[in-house]
Structure formats: C-alpha cells, structure tokens
C-alpha positions in Angstrom: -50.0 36.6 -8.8 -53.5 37.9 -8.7 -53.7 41.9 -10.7 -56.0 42.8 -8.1 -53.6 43.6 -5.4 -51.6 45.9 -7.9 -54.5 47.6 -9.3 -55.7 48.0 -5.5 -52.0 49.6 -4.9 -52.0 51.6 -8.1 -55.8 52.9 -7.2 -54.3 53.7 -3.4 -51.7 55.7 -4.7 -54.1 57.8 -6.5 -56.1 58.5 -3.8 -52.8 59.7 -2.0 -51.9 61.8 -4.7 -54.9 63.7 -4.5 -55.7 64.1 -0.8 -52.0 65.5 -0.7 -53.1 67.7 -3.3 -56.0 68.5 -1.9 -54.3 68.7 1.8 -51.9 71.6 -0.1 -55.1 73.5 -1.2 -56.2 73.5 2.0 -52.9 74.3 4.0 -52.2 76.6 1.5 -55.3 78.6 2.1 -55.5 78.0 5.7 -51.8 80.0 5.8 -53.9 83.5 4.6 -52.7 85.4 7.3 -53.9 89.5 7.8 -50.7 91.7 6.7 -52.0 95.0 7.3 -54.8 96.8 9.2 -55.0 100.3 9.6 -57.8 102.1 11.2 -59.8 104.8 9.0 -58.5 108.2 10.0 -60.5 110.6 11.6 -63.0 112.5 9.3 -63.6 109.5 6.4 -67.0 107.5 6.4 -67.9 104.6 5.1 -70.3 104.8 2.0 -71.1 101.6 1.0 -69.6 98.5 -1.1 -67.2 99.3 -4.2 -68.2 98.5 -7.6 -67.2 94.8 -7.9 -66.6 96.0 -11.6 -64.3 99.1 -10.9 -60.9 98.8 -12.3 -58.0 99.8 -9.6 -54.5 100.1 -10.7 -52.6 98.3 -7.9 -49.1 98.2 -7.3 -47.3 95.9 -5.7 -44.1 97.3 -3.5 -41.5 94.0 -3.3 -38.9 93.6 -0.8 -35.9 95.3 -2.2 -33.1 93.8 -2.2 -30.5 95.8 -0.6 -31.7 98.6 0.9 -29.5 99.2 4.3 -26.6 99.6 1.9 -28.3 102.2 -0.3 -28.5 103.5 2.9 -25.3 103.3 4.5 -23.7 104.7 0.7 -26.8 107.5 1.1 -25.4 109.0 5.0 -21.7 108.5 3.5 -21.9 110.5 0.6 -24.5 113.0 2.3 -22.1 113.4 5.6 -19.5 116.6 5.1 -17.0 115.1 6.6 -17.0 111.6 5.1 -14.1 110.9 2.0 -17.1 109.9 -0.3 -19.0 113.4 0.5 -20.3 114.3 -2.7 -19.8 111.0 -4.8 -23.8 110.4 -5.9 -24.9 107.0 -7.6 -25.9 106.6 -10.8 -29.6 105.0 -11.8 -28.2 101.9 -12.5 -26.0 101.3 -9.2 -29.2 102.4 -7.7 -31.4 100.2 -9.1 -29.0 97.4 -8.2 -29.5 98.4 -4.8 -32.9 97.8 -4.5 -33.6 95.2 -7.4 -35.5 92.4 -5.4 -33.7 88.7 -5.0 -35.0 86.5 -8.0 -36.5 84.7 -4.9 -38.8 87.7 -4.7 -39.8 88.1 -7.5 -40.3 84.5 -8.8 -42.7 83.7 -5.7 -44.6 86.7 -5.8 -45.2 86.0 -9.8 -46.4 82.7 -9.6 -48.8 83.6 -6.5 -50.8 86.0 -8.9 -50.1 83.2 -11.7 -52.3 80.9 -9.9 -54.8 83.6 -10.0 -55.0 83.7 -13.8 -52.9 87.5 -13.4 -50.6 88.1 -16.1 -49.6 91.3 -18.2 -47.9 92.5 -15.2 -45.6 96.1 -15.6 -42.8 95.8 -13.4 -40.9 99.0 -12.7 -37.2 99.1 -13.5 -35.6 98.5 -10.8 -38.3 95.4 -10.9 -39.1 96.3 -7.3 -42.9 97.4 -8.4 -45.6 95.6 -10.0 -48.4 97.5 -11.6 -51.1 95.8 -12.9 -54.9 96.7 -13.5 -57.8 94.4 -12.0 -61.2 94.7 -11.2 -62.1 94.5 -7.6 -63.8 91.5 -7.2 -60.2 89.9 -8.4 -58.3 92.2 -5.9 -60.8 91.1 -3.3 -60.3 87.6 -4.1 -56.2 87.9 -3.9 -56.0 89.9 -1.3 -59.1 88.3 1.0 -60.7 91.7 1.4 -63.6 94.0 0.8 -63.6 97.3 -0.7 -65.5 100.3 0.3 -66.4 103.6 -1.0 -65.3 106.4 1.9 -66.0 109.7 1.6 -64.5 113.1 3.7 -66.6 115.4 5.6 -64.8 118.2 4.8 -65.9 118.1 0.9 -67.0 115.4 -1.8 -63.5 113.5 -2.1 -64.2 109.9 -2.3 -61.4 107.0 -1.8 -62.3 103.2 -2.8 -60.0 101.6 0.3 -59.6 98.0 2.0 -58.4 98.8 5.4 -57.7 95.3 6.0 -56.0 92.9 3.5 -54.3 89.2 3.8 -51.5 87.4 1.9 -50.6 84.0 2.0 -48.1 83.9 5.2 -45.2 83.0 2.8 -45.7 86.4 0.5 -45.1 88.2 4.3 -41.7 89.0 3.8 -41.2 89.7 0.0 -44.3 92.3 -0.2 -44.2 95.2 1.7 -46.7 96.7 0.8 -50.1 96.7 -1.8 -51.9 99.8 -3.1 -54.5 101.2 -3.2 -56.0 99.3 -0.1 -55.8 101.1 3.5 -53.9 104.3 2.6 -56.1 107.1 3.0 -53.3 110.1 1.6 -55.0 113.5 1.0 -52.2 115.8 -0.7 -53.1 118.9 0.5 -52.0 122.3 -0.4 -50.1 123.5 2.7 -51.0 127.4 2.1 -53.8 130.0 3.1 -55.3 132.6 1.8 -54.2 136.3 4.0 -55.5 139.6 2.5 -54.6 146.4 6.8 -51.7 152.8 10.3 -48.6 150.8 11.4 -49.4 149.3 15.1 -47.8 151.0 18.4 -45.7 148.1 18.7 -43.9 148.5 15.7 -43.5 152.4 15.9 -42.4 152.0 19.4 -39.5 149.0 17.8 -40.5 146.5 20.3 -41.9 142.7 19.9 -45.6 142.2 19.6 -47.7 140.7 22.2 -49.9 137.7 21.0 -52.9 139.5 21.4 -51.6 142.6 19.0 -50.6 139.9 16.5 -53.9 138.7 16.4 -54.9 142.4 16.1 -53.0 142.7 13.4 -54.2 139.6 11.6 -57.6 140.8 11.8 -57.3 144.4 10.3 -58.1 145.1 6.7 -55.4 147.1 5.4 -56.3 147.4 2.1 -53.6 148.4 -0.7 -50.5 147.3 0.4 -47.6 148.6 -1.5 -44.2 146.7 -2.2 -40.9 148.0 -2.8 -39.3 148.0 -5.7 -35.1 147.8 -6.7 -35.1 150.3 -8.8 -36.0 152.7 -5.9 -33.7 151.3 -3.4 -29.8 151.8 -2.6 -27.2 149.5 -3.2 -27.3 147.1 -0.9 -30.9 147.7 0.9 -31.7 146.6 4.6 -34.8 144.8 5.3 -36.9 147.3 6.4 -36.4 149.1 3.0 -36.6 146.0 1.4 -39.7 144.5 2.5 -42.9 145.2 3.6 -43.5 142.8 6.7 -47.7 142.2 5.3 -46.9 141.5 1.4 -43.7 139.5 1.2 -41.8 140.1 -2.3 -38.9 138.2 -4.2 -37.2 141.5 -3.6 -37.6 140.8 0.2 -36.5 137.4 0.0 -33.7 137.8 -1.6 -32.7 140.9 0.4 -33.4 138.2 4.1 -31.6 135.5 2.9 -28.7 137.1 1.2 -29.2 136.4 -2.6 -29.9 139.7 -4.3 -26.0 140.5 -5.1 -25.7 136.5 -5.9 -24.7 136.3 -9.9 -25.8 133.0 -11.8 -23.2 131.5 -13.2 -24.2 127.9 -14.5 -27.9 127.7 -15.2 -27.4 125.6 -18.5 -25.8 123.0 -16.2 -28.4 123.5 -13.2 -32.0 123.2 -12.5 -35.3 123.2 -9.9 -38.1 121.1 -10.0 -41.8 121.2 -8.2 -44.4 119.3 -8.2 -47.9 119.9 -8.6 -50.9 117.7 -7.7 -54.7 117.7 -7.5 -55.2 119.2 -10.8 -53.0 122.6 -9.9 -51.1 123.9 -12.9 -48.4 127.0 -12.8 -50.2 129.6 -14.7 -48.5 131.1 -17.3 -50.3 134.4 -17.5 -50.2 134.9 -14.0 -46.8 134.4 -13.9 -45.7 137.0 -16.5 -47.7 139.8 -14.9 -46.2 138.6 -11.6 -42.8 138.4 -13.0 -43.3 142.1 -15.0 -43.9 143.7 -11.4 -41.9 141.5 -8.8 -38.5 140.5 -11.4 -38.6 142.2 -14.2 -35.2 140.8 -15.7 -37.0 137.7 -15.6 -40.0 139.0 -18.3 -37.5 140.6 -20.0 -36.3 137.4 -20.7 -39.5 135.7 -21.0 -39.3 133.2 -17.9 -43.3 132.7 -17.8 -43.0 131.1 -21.4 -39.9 128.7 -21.2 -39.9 127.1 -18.1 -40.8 122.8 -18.8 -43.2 120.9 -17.9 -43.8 117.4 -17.8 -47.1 115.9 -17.4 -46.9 112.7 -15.3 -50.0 109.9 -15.2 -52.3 111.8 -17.3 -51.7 115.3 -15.7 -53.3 118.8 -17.2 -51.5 121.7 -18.2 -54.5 123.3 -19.1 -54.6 127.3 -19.2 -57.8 128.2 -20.8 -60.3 128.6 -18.0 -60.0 132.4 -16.7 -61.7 131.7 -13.4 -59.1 128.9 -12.4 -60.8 125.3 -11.4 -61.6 126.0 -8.0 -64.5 128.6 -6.1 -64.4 132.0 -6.5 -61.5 131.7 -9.5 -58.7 130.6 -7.0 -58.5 127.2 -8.2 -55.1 127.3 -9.4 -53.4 129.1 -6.5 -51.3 126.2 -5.0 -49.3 126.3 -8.6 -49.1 130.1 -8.9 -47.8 130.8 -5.5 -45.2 127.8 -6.1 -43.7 128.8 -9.4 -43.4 132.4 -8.4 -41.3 131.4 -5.2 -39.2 129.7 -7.5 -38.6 131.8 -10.5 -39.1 134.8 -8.4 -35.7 134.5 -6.2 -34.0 131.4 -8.1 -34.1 133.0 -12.1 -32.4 132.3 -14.5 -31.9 128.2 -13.1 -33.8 126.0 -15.3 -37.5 125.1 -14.2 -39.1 121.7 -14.2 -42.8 121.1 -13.0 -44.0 118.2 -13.0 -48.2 117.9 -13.5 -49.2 114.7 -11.5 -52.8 113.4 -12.4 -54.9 111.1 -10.6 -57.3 113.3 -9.0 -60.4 112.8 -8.6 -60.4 108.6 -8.5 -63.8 107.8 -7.7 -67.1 109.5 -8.4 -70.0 107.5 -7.1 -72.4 108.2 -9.9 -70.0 108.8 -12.9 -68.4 105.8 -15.0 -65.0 105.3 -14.0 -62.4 102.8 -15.0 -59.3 103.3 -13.6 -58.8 104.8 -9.6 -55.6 106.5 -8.8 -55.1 108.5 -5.7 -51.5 107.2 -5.0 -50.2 110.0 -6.6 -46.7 110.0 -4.9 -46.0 106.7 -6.0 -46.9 108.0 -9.3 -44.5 110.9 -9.2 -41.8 108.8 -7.9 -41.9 105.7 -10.2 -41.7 108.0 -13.1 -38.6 110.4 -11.8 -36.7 107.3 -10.8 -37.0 105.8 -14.5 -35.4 109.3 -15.1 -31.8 109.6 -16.0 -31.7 113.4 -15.9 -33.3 115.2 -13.1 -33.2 118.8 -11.2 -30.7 118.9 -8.2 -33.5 120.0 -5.9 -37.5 119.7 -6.2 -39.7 121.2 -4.0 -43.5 120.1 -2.6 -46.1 121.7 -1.3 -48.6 119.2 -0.5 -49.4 117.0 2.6 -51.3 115.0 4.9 -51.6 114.2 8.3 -48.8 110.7 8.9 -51.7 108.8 10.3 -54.0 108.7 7.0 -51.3 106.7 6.0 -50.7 102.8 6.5 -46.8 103.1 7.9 -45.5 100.2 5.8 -46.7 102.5 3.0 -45.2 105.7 4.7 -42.0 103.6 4.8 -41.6 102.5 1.4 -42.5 105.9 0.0 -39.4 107.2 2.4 -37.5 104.7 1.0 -38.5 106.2 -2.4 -36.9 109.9 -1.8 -34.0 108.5 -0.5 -33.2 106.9 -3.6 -33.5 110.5 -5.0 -31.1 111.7 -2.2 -28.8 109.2 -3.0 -28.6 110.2 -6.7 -28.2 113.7 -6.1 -31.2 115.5 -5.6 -32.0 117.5 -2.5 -35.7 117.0 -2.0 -37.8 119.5 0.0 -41.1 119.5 1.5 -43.7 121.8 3.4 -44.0 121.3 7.0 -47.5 121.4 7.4 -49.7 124.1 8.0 -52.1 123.5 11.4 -49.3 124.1 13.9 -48.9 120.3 16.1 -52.3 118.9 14.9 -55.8 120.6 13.4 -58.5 120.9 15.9 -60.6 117.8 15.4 -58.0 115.9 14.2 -55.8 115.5 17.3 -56.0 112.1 19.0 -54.8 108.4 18.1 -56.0 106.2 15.3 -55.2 103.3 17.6 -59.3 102.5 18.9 -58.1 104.5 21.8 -58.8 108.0 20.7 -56.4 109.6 22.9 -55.6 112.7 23.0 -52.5 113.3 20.8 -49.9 115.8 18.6 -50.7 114.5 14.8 -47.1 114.7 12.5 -47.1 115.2 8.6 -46.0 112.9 6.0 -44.2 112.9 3.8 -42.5 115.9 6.1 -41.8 113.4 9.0 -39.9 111.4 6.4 -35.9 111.4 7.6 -35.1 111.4 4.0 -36.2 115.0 3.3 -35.3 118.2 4.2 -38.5 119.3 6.0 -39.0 123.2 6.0 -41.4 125.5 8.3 -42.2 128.7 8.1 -41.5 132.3 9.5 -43.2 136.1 9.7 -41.2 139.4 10.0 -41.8 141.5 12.9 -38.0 142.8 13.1 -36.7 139.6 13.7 -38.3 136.1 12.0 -41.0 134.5 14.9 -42.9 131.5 14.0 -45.3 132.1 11.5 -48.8 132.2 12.5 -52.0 134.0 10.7 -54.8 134.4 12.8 -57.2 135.6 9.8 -56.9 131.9 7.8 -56.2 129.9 10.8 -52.4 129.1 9.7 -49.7 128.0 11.9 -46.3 126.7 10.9 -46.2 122.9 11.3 -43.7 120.6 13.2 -43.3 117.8 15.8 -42.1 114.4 15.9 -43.0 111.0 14.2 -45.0 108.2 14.8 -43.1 106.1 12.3 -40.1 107.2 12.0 -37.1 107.2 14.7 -35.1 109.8 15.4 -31.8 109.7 12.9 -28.6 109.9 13.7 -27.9 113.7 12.3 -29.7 115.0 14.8 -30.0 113.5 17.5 -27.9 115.4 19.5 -30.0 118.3 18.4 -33.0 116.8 19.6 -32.1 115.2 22.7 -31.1 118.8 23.9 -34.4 120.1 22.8 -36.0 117.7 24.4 -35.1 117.6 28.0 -35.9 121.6 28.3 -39.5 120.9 27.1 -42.2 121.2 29.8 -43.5 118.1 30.7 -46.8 118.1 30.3 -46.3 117.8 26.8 -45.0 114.7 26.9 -48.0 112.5 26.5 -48.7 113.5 23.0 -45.7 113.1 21.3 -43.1 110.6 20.3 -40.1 111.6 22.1 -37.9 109.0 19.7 -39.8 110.2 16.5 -37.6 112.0 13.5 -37.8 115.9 14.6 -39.2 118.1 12.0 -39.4 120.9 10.7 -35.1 121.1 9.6 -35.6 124.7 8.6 -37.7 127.7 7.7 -37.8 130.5 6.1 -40.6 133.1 5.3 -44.0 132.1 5.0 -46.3 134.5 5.7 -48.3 137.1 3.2 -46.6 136.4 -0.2 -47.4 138.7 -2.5 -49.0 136.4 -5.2 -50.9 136.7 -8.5 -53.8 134.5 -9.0 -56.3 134.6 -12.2 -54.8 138.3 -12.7 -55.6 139.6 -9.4 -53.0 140.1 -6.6 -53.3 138.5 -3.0 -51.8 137.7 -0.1 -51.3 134.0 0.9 -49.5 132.6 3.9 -48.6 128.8 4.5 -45.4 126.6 4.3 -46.0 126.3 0.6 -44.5 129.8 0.2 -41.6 128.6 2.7 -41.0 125.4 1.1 -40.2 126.4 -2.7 -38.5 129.7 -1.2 -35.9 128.0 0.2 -35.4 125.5 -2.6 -34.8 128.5 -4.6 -31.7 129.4 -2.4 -30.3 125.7 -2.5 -30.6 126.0 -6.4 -28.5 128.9 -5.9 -26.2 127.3 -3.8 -25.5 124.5 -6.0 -25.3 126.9 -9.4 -22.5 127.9 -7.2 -21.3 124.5 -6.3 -21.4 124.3 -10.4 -19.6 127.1 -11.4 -16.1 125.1 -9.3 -16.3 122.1 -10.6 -18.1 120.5 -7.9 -21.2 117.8 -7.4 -24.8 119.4 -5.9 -25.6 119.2 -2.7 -27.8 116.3 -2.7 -29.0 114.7 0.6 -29.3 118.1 2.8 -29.5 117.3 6.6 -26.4 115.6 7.5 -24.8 119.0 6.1 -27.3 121.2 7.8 -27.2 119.4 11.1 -23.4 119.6 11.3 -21.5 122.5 10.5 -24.2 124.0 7.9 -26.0 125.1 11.0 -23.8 128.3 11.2 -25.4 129.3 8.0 -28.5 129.4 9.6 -30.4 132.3 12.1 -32.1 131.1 15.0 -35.7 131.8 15.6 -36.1 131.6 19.5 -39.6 133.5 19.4 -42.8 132.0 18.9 -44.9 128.8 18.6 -46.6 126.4 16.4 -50.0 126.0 18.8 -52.9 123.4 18.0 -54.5 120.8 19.5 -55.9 123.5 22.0 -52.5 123.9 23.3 -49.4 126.1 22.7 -47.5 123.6 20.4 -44.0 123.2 20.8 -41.8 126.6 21.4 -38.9 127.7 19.3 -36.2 127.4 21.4 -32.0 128.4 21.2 -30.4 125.5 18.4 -33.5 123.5 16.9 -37.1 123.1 17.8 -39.4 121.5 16.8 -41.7 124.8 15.5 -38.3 126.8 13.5 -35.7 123.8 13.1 -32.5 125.2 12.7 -33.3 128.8 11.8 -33.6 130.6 8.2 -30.7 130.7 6.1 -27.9 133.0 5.1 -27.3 132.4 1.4 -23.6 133.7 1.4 -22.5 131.5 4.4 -23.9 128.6 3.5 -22.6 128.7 0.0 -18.8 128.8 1.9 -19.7 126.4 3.6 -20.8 124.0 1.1 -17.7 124.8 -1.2 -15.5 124.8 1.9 -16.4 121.0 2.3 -16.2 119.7 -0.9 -12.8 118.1 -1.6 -11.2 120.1 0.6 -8.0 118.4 0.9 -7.7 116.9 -2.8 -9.1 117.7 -6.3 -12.6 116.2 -7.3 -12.5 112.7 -7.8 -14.3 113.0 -11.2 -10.7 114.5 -12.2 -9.1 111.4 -11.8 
C-alpha cells in the first residue's frame, strides 16, 4: 500500500485539529456577551480616556453558593416569635453559606488564566477575588473602555466602564465586577444649622410651615443648654432640652435612657464607620464630653475609645483647622462619635477609618484607584471573628449611582453581618424624596421621578430618619441648610415580608398623584427616627449646630447598644437583625410621628402618617419599653439554648 494516502490522512487530521481549534477561538469569542450597562447618573461628565497604565484594584463578586438559606436562617433567627430567635451564626457556618460551588470558582480561575492573570487574593469565604491590573488588561478582559468622569458639584473624579462583557458562560457565576459602572459617592448625610421664643411656642400650639421657616432663618446667637446638675430628678423635656441645640442630656431625657445603668460594657460594644478621610477628633471630643457628659471625661472616654484603620485609612489629629474649608473638615466624625459616646458611655467604642478617597487625580501619579469603599469595609469586618453588636453609618448616595447587581451584592453583604449578630444602621438620607436636580430616571427617559438612598433602601438594614422638637417630634426639616429627612421606596429592592402589611396600609391612603414617581413594591424606608435636628456639636474647638440624619443615625444606635448591654446583663444573645422585631411587636416601643413631611423634587414628599410612613417609619423610640420587650421575647418559654 502506497504511504501517500496515510500521510494525506495523517496531514487531514491536522488540519481538523486546528480549524476546530481555531473554530473554539472564534466561538469562544463570538459568545462575549454585554453583562452590565448602567447609565451615568445625573451630574458626572465624561473627561476623557483613562490612563491605559493606571492600576485598578478590581474585585471580582462570585456567585455564592447558598445564599437563600443564609437567608431563610437570617428571617428565622431575626423573627421574635420564631424557636431559633436569637440563635446567630458563627463566621465559619457563614462562610459555608456563601462559599461558591468549586464549579465557580474553577471556571472563573481559568478564564483569567487564559489571560496570563494570576496572584489572585480570594477573600475567605472565597466568594471575592481581588487582584491588581492595569487598565488596558481590564479592558481587554472585560471588552470595555475606561473613562475619567468628573462631578459638577466639586473636583471628585471616578475612572468607570459603564458597560462591560463576559464570556456568556461566566454570566451566572459572576455577579458582579468592580470598579467599572458604579458611580457610589458616600456622602455625609448632615448639615451645618447655626436665633425671643416665637408666638407659636409661647401660645403651646403647632407651628405653621411658614413660621418654621421663620424660625430656621433667625440668627439666635448663644444658645444655652441645660445641664443635669441643675435639673430635678427625673426632668421633662422641656427642662431637659433646648428644642435649637440638641444635647446628650436631651436625648437621653426623649428616649428614656438617662436613669438606664450599664451593666456589661466589658461584654458589649458600638461600632461607626467613617469614610472620605473623616476621623473622630480626639480633642474635640474631650471638650465636648467635659461640657455635655462629664462622667465620661472623668473617665477619659476621648482617649480609649479603638480604632481601626481599614485599607490604608488616616487617623491623623495634627491639623488644627480640620481637612476641609473653613476648618470643618472633620465634622462628619465629630458629630458621629459624640452621638455615640454622648448617650451610649461607658459601651466599648469601635471606629473604623476606611481609606480610599480620593482615587483618581488627573494630573498627580497614581497607582492604585479605590472608590469602592464599602466593599472595603465589609471584606475586612467579615474576616473578623469579633465585632460590635451594632455599627452605625452616616454616609450615602442616591440608589441610582449605583449598578443594582452591585447594590445587591453589597445587601447581601450586611446581611451576613445581620445574620452573625450585628444590628447594622444607616442614615436615611438627607434631601427629603430626591435633591432638586437630581429627580428623574437614569433609564434614557429622564422622567420625572422620587430618587431612594442606598445603602438605606437595603432590606437588610435598619434604615433610620430624622425628627425636630416642637412639643411633639415632626419630621425634621431645616430651612437654613436645605435639610430634609430622607425616605421612600426602592428601585431595587422589593418590599419584604416584615413590613408589608405596614406598607400596603400606608400605601392605599397616599394621594394619587404621587404615584408616578415611586415604586409602590420597593422596600419602605426610613424604619425609624429619632432626633436629628441642631446637635450641639464641637468641631476644631468651636461649638455648632448641625442637623442631618447623621445625628439621628448613631443616636439611635446608641440606645440599641443600650438595649443589648441589657440583653447582656440576663444571659441573653444581642439583638442582631432589627426589623422583623421592630415591625412586629417592637413597634409598641416606638412614638408615632403623624406631623410633617419629607418634601423635594418640587413637591411635598411623602407625609408622616398614623403606623409607618415613608418620611418617620415607625416613630422614635422609648428606651424602657423596648428593652421589655426585647427581654420579654427572648427564650421566653425555656432557658437559653447556650445553657444546654
């Protein structure tokens, strides 16, 4: 037989080989398929091409693997009336939850093998990949172009992708890839307030809008505060407080904690969380402390309260005039650890000093560009095997700067921390339903619409507005810095289960014209309020006045850490998970606010209504009943389960 034939077979063959080959490279490319597109959010504008040199630290969020039934485990041990109330998970049963199928993690792997990326970090739980690259790679992987964007409102810069592909097969173990189209700004959620009492008050009726706005506008000057030592026993409010500088002593007098005795702060503990190069001055503090609490400089609180720097943080406390204009550049972090040390001494205090800001300067050197400074945050305190029972922050942006897969997974993030114990609190929001020039769609459409807050709008947080004191608590408003309590309903997020009833009532008694810009199946926030307006702050060792949910926010923290030092003191697990408490019977701890609005969006907002709305939540609380309550519940019917 002639060799020809069976070299001509042998040499077909090869040719087969390699035009199947070659027919993979080209299926395999031709299955690129866009994952995500988000449009750029109002008020960011295009600058020109990134740096194809510029390093970004991307992170890679895999499908977890079992997330409905961290879920599921999260409502049971969160719900009152449910056997397992109270029963938190551990890190490690946690991170079994969510640890990705080997499925995952193996394609994902070899997909940035075949780009030549190795010396990945994984996180873990394995269920992040960090890893550094320079753009032209990420634009490569990710079939994308980066830009440099920039804000109107000041010289922030962001280098984003707002649209990115993955190979169609990577669709369902990658949820999703930053930084690329997530446009998060964490703002501060506070302003700046700084004068004879009006006829409305002498005559002890309600204010009209119009004499609010009065009010607002009047310099007052001096405004002094009451202190304890010059007050009965057990003060009312009015000799408690002074309605235009807000004290500890008020607080505590409002919500019932002045008489409250701490009885396990060695076993207890309150976090916050600072961002944006804030810091909680030390110096401020102790002045603060020596006029507002002095049992807390007796025992030198401004001086041994922790904190941990997280992803190259500051805690620096040498520059007199603070970091920002006019020497308030570290007001964000004063006004937040005086809340908490102010009503919640002597529990333990944790803050934890973010970095990452600023990621991008156009004509500076830069090698690394982090701006996802929650994911930060939260990879680090869920490597953590110790960590406060409640943490409070201040910061925010409006839910449509963010990409909603993104939004999602960073949900999915705090409710891990609900589900180990920790009772995690954020500010509402501070411009009412939407700030003017911000309210409309992100769709292409640009209509007209109410814009929610995230992380606030996230169902696994405990979502907090804020009130003033006119007599009763109205919704908080301050016409002098243009602040208005936040609140609303989702774009992303449904409607959960715990309050749905709530909601549904709330609902059907709203006027319907409003109806067109809101989500009417969205997650209802704010869950509750408390104070927010005029806090008598020290900033730079000068007193002010500042108003905003930020005040609200770690306020009411404070009285949850109290709450579970109580919870402590018997034996019993923290509170944890919050809402499924507070939308059940933990709303009889709570005063309804029925006056008032948050307005924006050139229109009056949503009004506080009877039972929850949408501009109070469920009221203010009432320290003494809610801490019978939360006893009341836990074990009632048989000794704690960690007694065997």
């Amino acid at each position: 037989m002639s060799p020809y034939p069976k070299c001509l077979a042998i040499v077909a063959i090869f040719f087969t080989v390699i035009a199947s080959c070659l027919g993979h490279v080209v299926d395999g490319a031709s299955t690129l398929r866009v994952k995500e597109k988000h449009p750029v959010p109002a008020k960011w504008r295009r600058r020109g091409l990134a740096p194809a040199d510029h390093v970004l630290n991307l992170r890679i969020a895999l499908k977890q693997g079992n997330f409905a039934e961290l879920e599921r485990r999260l409502n049971q041990i969160s719900h009152p009336d449910h056997e397992l109330y109270g029963r938190h998970l551990s890190v490690a049963e946690i991170q079994d939850l969510v640890r990705p199928e080997p499925s995952t993690i193996r394609l994902v792997t070899e997909w940035l093998g075949t780009h030549g990326i190795g010396d990945l970090t994984f996180s873990p739980a394995q269920d992040w990949i960090s890893v550094s690259l320079p753009i032209e790679t990420v634009e490569r992987l990710l079939n994308t172009t980066y830009h440099v964007y920039s804000h109107e409102d000041d010289t922030e810069t962001l280098i984003r992708a707002n649209e990115w592909s993955l190979p169609e097969h990577l669709h369902d173990s990658i949820e999703t890839i930053q930084p690329t189209s997530s446009f998060l700004r964490l703002e501060p959620q506070s302003r700046r307030a700084e004068p004879p009492e009006p006829e409305w008050f002498l005559e002890g009726r309600l204010p009209t809008y119009q004499e609010m706005v009065e009010e607002d506008l009047l310099d007052r000057g001096h405004i002094d505060v009451p202190e304890l030592e010059n007050l009965p026993k057990n003060p009312t409010i009015a000799q408690a407080c002074n309605r235009l500088a807000v004290s500890p002593l008020c607080i505590r007098t409002m919500y019932g904690t002045l008489d409250y005795t701490v009885q396990a702060a060695e076993k207890n503990g309150i976090g916050l969380v600072n961002y944006g190069g804030q810091i909680n001055n030390r110096s401020d503090l102790e002045v603060f402390l020596s006029i507002y609490r002095k049992d807390a400089a007796a025992a030198n609180a401004a001086h041994t309260f922790k904190t941990v720097l997280v992803n190259g943080g500051i805690d620096e406390h040498t520059n007199p005039q603070g970091a920002g204009i006019g020497g308030m550049g570290d007001l964000e972090g004063d006004l937040d650890i005086q809340a908490v040390i102010g009503t919640s001494f002597p529990t333990p205090v944790t803050a934890y000093n973010v970095g990452g800001k600023p990621p991008f300067q156009s004509d500076a050197l830069i090698t690394s560009n982090d701006n996802e400074p929650y994911l930060d945050w939260l990879q680090y305190v869920l490597a953590q095997e110790e960590l406060p029972p409640v943490i409070t922050t201040s910061y925010a942006d409006n839910e449509q700067t963010v990409p909603e897969a993104y939004a999602r997974r960073v949900c999915n993030e705090f409710a891990q921390l609900g589900a180990r114990g920790v009772s995690v609190i954020f500010a509402s929001g501070d411009h009412g339903v939407g700030k003017e020039g911000y309210c409309k769609s992100n769709d292409g459409t640009n209509k007209p619409q109410f814009i929610p807050v995230f992380p606030a709008s996230c169902p696994y947080v405990t979502s907090v507005g804020a009130t003033r004191l006119v007599g009763p608590e109205i919704v908080a408003f301050d016409a002098r810095g243009g602040f208005v309590s936040g609140g609303g309903f989702s774009n992303y997020f449904a409607r959960p289960a715990y309050q749905d009833e709530h909601v549904k009532q709330y609902i059907q008694g709203l006027d319907v014209g409003l109806a067109p810009y809101y989500n009417a199946q969205g997650r209802g926030y704010p869950d509750v309020s408390a104070i927010g307006y005029h806090y008598a702050v020290w900033v730079n060792g000068q007193a002010h006045l500042q108003d905003g949910t930020s005040a609200s926010a770690p306020a009411f923290a404070a009285l949850i850490a109290l709450v579970n030092d109580a919870l402590i003191a018997d034996g019993r697990p923290t509170l944890g998970f919050l809402n499924p408490l507070l939308y059940s019977r933990g709303q009889e701890a709570f005063t309804d606010v029925t006056v008032g609005s948050n307005f924006g969006c050139n229109t009056t907002g949503f009004p506080a209504r009877k039972g929850w709305d949408a501009a109070s939540g469920l009221g203010t609380p009432w320290f003494p009943q809610l801490k019978e309550i939360a006893l009341g519940y836990r074990f009632r019917t048989q000794k704690p389960w960690y007694f065997g």
